[in-house]
C-alpha positions as CSV (number, residue, x, y, z in Angstrom):
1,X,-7.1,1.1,5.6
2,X,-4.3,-1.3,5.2
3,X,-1.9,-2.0,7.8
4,X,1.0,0.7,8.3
5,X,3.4,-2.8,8.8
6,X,2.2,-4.2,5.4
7,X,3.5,-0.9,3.7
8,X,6.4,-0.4,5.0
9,X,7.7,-4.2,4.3
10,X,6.1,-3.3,0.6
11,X,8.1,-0.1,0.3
12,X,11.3,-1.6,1.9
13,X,11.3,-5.1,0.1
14,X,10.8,-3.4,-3.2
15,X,13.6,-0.4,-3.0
16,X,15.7,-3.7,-1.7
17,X,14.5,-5.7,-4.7
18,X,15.4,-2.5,-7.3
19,X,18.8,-2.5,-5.5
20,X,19.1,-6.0,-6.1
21,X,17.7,-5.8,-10.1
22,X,20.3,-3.3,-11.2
23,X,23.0,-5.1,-9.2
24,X,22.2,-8.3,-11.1
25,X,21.7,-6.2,-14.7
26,X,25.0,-5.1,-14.2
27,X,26.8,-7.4,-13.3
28,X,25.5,-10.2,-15.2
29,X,23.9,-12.1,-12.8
30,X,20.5,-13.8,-13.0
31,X,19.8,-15.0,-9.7
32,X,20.0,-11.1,-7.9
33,X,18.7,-9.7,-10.9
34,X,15.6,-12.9,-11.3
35,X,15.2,-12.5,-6.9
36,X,15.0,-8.3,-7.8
37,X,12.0,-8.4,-9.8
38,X,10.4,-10.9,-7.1
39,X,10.9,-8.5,-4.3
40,X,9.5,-5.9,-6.7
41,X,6.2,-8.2,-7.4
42,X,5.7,-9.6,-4.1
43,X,3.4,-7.1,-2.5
44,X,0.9,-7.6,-5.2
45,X,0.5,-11.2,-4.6
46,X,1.0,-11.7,-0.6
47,X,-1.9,-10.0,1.2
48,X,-0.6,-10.6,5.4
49,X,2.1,-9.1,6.8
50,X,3.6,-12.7,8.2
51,X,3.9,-14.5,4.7
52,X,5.5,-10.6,3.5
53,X,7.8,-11.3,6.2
54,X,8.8,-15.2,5.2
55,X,9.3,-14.7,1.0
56,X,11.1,-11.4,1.5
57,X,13.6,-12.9,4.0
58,X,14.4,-16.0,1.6
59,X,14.3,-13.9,-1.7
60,X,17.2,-11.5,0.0
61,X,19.1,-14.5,1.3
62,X,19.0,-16.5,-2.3
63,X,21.5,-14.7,-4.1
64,X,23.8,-15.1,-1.2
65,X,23.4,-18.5,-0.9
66,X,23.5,-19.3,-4.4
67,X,26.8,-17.6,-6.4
68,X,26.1,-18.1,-9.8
């Protein structure tokens, strides 16, 4: 059974990352929209929790860090 922590980050980063995909769709911009459908993906690549933890956190902070 895989670990109720691992979910939840899955769950959370990818409702953050659809959040972020329609923000950037919208309003024209490719790094949200490029970082949206990474924290959608993710979870399928990244098997531990701590490594979840570490892309998700930078993915969020890109887009506002870089203003394109």
């Amino acid at each position: 059974m895989p670990d109720p922590t691992y979910l939840f980050l899955c769950i959370l980063y990818s409702s953050i990352g659809y959040g972020f995909y329609r923000y950037g769709k919208r309003q024209q911009r490719l790094i949200a929209l490029v970082c949206g459908i990474a924290l959608m993906l993710i979870p399928y690549f990244i098997a531990t929790v701590f490594q979840l933890i570490l892309v998700g956190v930078v993915l969020i902070a890109l887009p506002f860090l870089i203003r394109s």
